[in-house]
C-alpha positions in Angstrom: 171.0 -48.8 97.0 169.4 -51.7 97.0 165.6 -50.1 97.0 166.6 -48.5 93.7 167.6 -51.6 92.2 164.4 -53.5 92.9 162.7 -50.0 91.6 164.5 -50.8 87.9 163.5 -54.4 88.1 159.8 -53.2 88.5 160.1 -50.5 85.9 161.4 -53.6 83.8 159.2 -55.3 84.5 156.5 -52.6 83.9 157.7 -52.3 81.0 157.7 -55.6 79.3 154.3 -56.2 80.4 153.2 -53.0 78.6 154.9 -53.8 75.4 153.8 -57.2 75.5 150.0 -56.1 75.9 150.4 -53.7 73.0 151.9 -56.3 70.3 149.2 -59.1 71.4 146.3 -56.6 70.9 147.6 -54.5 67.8 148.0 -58.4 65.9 144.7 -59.1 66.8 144.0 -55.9 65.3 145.5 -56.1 62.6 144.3 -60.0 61.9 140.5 -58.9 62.0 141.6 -55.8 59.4 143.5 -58.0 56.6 140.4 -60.3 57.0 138.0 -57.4 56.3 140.6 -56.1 53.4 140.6 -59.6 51.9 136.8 -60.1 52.0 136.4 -56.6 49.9 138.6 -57.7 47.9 136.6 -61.0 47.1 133.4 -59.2 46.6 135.0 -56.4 44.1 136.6 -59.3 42.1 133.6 -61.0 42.3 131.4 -58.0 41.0 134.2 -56.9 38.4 134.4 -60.8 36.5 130.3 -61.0 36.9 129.6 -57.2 35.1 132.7 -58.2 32.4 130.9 -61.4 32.0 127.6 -59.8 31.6 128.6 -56.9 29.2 130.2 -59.4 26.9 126.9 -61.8 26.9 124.7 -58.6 26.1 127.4 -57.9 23.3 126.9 -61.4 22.1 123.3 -61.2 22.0 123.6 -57.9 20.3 125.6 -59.3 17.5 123.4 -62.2 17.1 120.2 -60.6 16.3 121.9 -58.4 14.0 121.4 -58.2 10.5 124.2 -59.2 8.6 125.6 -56.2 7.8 129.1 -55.7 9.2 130.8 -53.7 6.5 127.6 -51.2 6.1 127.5 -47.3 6.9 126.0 -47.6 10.4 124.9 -44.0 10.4 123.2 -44.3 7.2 121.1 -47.2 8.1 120.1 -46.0 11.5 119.2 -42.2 10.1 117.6 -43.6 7.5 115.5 -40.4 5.5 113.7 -41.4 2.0 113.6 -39.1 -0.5 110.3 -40.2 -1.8 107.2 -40.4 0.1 104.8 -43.5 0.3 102.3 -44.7 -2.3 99.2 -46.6 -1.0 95.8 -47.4 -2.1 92.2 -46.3 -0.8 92.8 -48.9 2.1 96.2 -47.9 3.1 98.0 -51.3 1.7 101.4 -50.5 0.7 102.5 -50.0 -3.5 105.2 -48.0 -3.2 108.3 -47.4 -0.8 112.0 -46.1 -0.4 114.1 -48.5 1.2 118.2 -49.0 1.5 119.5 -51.9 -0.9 123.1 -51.7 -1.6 126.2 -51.8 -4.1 129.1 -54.4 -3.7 132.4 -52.7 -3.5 135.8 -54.5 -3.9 138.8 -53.0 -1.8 141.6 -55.1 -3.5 144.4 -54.1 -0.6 142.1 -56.7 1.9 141.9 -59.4 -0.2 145.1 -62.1 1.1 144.3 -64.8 -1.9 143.2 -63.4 -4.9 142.4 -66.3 -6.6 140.3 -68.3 -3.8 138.8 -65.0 -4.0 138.0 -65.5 -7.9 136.3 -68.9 -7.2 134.2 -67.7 -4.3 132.9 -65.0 -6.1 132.1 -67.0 -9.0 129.7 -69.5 -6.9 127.7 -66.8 -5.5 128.0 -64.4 -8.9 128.0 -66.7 -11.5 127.6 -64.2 -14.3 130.9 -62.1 -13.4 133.5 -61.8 -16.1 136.4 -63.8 -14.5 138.8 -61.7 -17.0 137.7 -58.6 -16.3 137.7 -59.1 -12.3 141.0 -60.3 -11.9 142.1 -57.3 -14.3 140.4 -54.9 -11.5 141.3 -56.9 -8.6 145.7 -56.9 -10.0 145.4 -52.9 -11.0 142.4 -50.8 -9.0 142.1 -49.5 -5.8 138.5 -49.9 -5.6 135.9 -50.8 -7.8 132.1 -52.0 -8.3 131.6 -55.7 -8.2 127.7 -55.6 -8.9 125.4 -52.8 -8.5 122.3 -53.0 -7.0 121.9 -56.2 -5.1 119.3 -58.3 -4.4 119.2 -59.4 -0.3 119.6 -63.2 -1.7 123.1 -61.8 -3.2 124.2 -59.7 -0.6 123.7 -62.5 2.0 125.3 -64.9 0.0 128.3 -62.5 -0.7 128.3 -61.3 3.3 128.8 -64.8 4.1 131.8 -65.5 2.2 133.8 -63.6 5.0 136.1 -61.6 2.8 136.8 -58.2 4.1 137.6 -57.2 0.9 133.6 -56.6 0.0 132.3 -53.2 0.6 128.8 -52.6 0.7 127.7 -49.4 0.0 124.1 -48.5 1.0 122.0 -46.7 -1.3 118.1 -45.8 -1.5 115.7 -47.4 -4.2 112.3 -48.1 -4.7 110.5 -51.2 -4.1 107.0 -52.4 -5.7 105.4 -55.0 -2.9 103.0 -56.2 -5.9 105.2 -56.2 -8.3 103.6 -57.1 -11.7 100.0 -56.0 -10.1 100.2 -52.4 -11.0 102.6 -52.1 -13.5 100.5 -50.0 -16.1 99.8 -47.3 -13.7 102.4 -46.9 -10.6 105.3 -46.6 -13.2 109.0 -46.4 -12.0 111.6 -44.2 -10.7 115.2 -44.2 -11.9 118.6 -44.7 -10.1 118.6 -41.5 -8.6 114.8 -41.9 -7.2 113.0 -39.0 -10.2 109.7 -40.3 -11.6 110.0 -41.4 -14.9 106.6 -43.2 -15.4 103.3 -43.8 -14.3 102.2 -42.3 -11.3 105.5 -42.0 -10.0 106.3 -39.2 -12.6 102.9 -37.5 -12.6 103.3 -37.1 -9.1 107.3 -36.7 -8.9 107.1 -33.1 -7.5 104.5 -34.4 -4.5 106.3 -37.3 -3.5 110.1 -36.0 -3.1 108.5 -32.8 -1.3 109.4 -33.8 2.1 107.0 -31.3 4.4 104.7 -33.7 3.2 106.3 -36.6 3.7 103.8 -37.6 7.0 100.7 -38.1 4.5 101.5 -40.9 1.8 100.2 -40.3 -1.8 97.0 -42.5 -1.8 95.2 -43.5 -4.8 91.7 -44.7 -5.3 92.7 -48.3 -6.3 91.6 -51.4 -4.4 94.6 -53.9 -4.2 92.0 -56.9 -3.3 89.8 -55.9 -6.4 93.0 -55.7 -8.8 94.1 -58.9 -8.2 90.5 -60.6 -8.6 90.4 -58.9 -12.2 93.5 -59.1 -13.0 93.3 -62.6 -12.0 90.1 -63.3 -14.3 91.6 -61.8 -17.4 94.4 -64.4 -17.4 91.9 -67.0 -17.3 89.9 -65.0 -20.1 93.5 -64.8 -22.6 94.0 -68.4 -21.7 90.6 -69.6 -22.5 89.7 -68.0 -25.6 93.6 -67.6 -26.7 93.5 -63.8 -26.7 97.0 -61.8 -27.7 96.2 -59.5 -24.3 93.3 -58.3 -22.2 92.4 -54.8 -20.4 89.7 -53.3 -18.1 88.7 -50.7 -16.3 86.7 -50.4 -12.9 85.5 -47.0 -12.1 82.7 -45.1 -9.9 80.0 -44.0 -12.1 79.5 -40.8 -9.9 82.7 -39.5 -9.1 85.3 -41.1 -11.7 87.3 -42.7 -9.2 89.1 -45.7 -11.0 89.2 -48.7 -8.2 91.1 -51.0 -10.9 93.2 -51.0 -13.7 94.1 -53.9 -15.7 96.7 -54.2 -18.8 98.0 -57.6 -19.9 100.3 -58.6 -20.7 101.8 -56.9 -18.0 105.8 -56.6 -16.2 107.2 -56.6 -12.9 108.6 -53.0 -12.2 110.7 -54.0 -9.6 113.6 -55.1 -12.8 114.7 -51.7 -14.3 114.0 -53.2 -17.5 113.2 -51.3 -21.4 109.9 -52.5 -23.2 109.8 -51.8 -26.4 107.2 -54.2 -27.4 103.8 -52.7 -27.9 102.1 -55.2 -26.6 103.2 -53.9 -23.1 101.7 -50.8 -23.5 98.7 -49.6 -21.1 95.9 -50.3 -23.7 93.0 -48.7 -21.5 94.9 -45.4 -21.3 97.1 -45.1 -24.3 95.6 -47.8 -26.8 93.5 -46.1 -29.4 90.8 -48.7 -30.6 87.5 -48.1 -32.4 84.9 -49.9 -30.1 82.7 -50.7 -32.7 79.1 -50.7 -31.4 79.1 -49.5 -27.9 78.9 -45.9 -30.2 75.3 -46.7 -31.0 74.3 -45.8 -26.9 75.5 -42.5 -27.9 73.5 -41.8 -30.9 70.5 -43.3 -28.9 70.9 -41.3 -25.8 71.5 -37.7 -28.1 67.9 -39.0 -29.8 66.1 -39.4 -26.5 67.9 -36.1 -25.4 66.7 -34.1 -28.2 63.2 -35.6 -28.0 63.3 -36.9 -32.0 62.4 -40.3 -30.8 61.3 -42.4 -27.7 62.4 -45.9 -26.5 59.0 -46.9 -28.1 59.2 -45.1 -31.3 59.3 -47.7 -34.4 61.8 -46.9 -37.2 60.4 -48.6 -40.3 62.2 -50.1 -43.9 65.5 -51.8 -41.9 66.7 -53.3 -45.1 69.8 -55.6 -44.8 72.0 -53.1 -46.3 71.7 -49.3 -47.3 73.3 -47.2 -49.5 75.4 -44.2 -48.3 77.6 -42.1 -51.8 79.7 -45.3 -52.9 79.6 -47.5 -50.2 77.2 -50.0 -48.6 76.6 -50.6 -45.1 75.1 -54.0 -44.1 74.6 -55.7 -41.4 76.0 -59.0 -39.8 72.5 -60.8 -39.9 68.9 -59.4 -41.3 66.8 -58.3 -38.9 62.9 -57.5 -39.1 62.0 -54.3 -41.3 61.0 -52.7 -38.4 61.9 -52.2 -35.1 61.8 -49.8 -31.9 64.5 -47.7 -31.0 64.8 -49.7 -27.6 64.9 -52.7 -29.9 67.7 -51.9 -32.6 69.9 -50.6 -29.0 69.4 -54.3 -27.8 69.8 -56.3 -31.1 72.4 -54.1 -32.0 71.3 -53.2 -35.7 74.0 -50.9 -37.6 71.2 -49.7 -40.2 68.7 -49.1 -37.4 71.3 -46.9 -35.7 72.1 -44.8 -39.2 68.5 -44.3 -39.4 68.6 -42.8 -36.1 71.8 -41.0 -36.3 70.4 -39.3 -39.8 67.3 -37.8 -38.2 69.8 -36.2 -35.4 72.0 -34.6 -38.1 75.8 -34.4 -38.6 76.0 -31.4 -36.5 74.5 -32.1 -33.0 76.3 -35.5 -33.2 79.9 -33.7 -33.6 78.8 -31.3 -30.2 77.4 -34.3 -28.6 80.7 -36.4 -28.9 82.7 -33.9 -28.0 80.6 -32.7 -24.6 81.5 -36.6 -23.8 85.2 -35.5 -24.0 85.6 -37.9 -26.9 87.7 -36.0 -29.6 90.3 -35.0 -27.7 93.2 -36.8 -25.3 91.4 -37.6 -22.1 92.9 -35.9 -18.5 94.2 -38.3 -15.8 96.7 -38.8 -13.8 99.1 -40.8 -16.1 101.1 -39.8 -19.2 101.0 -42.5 -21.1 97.9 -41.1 -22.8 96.5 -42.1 -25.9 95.1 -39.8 -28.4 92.1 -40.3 -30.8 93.0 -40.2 -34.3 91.7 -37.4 -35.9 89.5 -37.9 -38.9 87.3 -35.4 -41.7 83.9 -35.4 -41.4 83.1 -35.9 -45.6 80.1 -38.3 -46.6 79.0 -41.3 -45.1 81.0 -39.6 -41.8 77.7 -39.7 -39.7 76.6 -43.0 -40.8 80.0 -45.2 -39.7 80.1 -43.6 -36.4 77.0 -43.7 -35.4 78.0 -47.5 -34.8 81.3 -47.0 -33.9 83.1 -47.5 -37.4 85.7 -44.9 -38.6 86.3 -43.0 -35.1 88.8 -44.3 -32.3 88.8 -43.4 -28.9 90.8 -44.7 -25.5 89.1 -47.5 -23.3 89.2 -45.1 -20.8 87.3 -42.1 -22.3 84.7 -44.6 -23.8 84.5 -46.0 -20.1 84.0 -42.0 -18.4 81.5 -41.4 -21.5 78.9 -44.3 -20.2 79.4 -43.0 -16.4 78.2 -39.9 -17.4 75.3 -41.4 -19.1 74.0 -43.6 -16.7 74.7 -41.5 -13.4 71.7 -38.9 -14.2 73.8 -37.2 -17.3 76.6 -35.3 -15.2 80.1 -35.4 -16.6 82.6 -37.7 -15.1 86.1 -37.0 -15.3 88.3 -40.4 -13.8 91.0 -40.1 -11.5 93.1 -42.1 -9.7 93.3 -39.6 -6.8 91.2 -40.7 -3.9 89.0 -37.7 -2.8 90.0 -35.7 -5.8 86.3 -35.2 -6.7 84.5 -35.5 -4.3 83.3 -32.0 -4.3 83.4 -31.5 -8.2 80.8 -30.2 -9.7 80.9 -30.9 -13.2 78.3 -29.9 -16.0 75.3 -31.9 -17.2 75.4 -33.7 -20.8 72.0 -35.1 -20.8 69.1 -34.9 -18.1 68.3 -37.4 -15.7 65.2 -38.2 -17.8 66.9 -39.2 -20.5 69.7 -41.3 -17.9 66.8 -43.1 -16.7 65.2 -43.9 -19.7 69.1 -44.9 -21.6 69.9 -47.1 -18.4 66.3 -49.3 -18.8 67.4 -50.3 -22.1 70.9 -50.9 -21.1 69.4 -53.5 -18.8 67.3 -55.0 -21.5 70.6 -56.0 -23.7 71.7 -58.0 -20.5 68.2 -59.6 -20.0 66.1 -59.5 -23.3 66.2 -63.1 -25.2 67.6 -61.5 -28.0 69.8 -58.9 -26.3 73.7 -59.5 -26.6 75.2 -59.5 -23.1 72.7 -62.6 -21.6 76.4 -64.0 -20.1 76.4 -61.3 -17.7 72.9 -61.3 -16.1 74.8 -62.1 -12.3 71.7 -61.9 -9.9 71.9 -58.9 -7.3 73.7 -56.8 -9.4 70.9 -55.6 -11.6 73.9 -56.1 -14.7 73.6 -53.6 -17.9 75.7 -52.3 -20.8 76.7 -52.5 -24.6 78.9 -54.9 -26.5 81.3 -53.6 -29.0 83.0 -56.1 -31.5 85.0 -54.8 -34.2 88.0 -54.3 -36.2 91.3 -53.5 -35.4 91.5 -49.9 -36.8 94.7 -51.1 -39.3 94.4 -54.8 -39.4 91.8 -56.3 -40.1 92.3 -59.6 -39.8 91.7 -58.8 -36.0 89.3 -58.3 -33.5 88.6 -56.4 -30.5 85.8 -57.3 -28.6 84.5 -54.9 -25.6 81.7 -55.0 -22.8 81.2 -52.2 -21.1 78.6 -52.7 -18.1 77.2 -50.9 -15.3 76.0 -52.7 -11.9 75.0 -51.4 -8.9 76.1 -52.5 -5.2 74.8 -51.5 -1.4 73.4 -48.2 -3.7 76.5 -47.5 -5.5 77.1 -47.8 -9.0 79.7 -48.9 -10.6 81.0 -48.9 -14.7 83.2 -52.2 -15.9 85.2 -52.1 -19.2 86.5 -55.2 -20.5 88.4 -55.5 -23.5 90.1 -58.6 -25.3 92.3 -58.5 -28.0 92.0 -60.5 -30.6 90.2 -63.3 -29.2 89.3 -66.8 -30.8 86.6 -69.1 -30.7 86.5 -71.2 -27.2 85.1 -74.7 -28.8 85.8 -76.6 -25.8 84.2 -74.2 -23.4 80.8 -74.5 -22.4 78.3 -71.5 -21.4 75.3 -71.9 -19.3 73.2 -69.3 -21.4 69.6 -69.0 -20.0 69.6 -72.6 -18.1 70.9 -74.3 -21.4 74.9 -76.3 -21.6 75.9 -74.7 -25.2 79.1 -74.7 -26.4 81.2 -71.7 -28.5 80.9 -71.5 -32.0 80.9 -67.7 -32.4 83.4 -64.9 -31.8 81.8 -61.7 -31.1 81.7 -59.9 -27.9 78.8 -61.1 -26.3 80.5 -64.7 -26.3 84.2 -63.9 -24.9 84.0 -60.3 -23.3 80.6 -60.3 -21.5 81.3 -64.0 -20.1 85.3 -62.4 -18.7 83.1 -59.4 -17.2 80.2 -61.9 -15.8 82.8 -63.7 -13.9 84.4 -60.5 -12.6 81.0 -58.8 -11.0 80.9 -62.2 -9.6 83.5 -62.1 -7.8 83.7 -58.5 -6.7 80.7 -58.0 -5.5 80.9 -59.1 -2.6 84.0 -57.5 -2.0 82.4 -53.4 -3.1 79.6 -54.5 -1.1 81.2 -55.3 2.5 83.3 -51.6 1.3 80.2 -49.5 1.1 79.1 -50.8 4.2 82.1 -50.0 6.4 83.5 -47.3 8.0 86.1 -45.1 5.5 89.2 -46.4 6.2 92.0 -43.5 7.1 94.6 -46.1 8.5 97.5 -45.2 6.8 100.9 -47.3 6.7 103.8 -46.9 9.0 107.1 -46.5 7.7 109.5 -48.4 9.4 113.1 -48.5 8.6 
């Protein structure tokens, strides 16, 4: 008995020591496990605050480098597809792109104070009908506030903080030059068609979209248009002229690097002109150009071998007779005189002699194998057309020095390339490449180019020759003046100069034309190393000083072109 009751106090005791053991180690345990729980606990915390912390600082950044455009069509601006293609010049300098601009919308429903709402919109939009707003505002859903914006307006209306603005993105077109090339890019309307310009001649190229990866580029030169363009604003300021034009163009292949009209307009403001004095005047004016004719009847004379540079025509009375009329001209000039000379000097009565020994009808063929009759071809509709006239008595005699026929600055210009670049036809373009490869027939030979373009020089460098103005060393400078009547009024003048220089081996023909100049009596020319001052108003005095100034500063410009590589950099677009 009393051995088994010691044998349950061991077992007790047993026991005890065994639960004991257990409970001491298994908190120990469990100690070091809620330690290693609560440290993952830290470091998933830790990780979840720092990556909430960090996507909302990258959000923040987001938003602050965005444009301000919370209540735009985010689809629309980030697929952005034009549905017009690019318009650059020889050099790849942007003149014409698509981009988005946009419409301000009113949702009247998210507008709280209508009338705080009124004022706001009447700081920013001054010009808003305050009647007709709150009208919309008390009894439309939605309506148009102001269609196409300007980015200054649309900031300034994004920044008012009103949800109730909508603006609804759109694509138009945008002119970087604005005024620059307003006579021959043109414009588009609302719903991006061509309806001017360049932009309508070439409507069905640039909205085809297969060839949407090769921009539309033109044979102008951006730096070359400003410099003239530049110079004939000096030119109508100087001698007070109602407008001015030229025309730059390669005497070989008719590319046209410039293109001046003035006055001219900015054609980013969809704006209608219906004053002509807007109008393209190289391309649609119809002028008569007074005596840059008489190159013509001297080069058909050489052509047909009926007289040579050195061939004297005799009895150059001050006036002659022809039916009723009498011709004279503006000063006497020696009885006789060379056909080189009466070119240089300019005679009217020298040229009629000449013209009559060539005969009415090789004259008319002549003219027209220069393209002169009709409406010229390029790449613009705005095209003038030369007004037709009868070819009755005395016919032969006024034209011959350019009085009684009308032509465009532009055919007149492509009639002198073909006569001075060895007598093949030039037809202009304003295409680059477009001719490269054209071969177009012959007018004259080179014999008689050569022989034309030696007497062309003289008018620039004889004493008595009437471009002197223009004689810019390097440039070997020649060409006609032309100073006549307007063809209905003729209390005004239009005074022309059309030259041809010659750069790094290139040639080059320059029209410029002012209208209705005036006397510059406080200007002062250095003519031939003497200080004179203006006390005439003929071309020689206004138009060859403006195209004098203009080689001068090109020159340089054609000559580092020529001597480069070509240039096939073509913009990016970039949305």
């Amino acid at each position: 008995m009393k051995k088994r009751k010691n044998k349950k106090i061991l077992d007790k005791n047993q026991q005890s020591f065994f639960f004991e053991d257990y409970l001491s180690t298994n908190q120990k345990l469990r100690k070091e496990k809620d330690y290693i729980i609560n440290e993952d606990r830290i470091y998933i915390l830790f990780f979840s605050f720092f990556f909430l912390i960090l996507i909302f600082s990258l959000k923040i950044m987001f938003v602050s480098f965005q444009s301000s455009n919370l209540h735009i069509n985010k689809n629309y601006q980030y697929n952005f597809n034009p549905v017009r293609n690019d318009i650059i010049d020889r050099n790849g300098v942007l003149l014409s792109r698509n981009i988005t601009a946009y419409h301000a919308a009113i949702k009247p429903s998210f507008i709280k104070d209508k009338k705080k709402f009124l004022v706001k919109v009447k700081l920013v939009l001054p010009e808003i009908d305050s009647k007709n707003l709150i009208l919309n505002l008390n009894n439309k859903k939605y309506f148009y506030l102001k269609k196409r914006l300007t980015n200054v307006e649309k900031d300034k209306l994004w920044k008012l903080g009103e949800k109730g603005i909508i603006f609804e993105p759109f694509q138009t077109r945008v002119y970087p030059h604005s005024n620059l090339y307003s006579h021959i890019i043109g414009q588009t309307d609302y719903d991006n068609n061509g309806i001017s310009g360049v932009e309508n001649y070439y409507d069905n190229y640039l909205r085809d979209k297969k060839k949407f990866d090769k921009p539309l580029q033109l044979t102008l030169d951006t730096n070359i248009q400003y410099l003239i363009k530049k110079e004939l604003e000096d030119a109508i300021k100087i001698f007070e002229a109602e407008g001015a034009a030229s025309l730059l163009m390669d005497s070989k292949n008719g590319e046209v690097l410039s293109l001046v009209s003035l006055p001219d307009y900015n054609i980013n403001k969809r704006i209608n002109l219906r004053d002509k004095a807007y109008m393209n005047k190289v391309t649609k004016g119809v002028f008569e150009l007074g005596s840059i004719f008489k190159t013509f009847t001297v080069a058909l004379a050489l052509e047909e071998e009926i007289v040579e540079s050195e061939t004297v025509i005799k009895n150059i009375t001050k006036s002659i007779k022809c039916s009723i009329h009498n011709i004279s001209d503006i000063k006497q000039f020696p009885e006789q005189m060379t056909v080189e000379d009466i070119l240089v000097q300019s005679s009217n009565i020298g040229t009629i002699k000449i013209a009559r020994k060539i005969g009415e009808e090789k004259y008319k063929k002549f003219l027209k194998d220069l393209n002169l009759f009709n409406s010229p071809k390029f790449e613009l509709d705005e095209i003038g057309s030369p007004i037709p006239f009868n070819w009755n008595k005395c016919k032969l005699e006024t034209v011959s020095f350019g009085h009684g026929i009308t032509t465009t600055p532009l055919q007149a210009a492509a009639a002198y390339a073909t006569l001075v670049n060895g007598g093949k036809l030039v037809l202009p373009t304003l295409e680059k490449n477009k001719n490269n490869h054209l071969n177009t027939r012959r007018v004259i030979s080179e014999k008689t180019s050569i022989k034309l373009k030696k007497i062309l020089r003289k008018v620039v460098t004889d004493k008595k020759g009437t471009a002197s103005l223009a004689d810019i060393y390097g440039y070997n400078v020649s060409g006609k003046t032309g100073t006549s009547q307007y063809y209905n009024d003729e209390g005004k003048n239009i005074n022309t100069f059309i030259s041809f220089f010659t750069v790094s081996n290139k040639s080059y023909v320059l029209l410029v034309m002012l209208d209705n100049p005036q006397i510059a009596e406080n200007l002062i020319y250095d003519y031939r190393g003497l200080k004179i001052k203006g006390t005439r108003n003929e071309a020689g005095w206004n138009a060859v000083y403006s195209s004098g100034k203009i080689i001068e500063k090109i020159g340089p410009i054609l000559a580092i072109n020529n001597k480069e590589v070509p240039n096939h950099h073509v913009v990016k677009k970039t949305n």
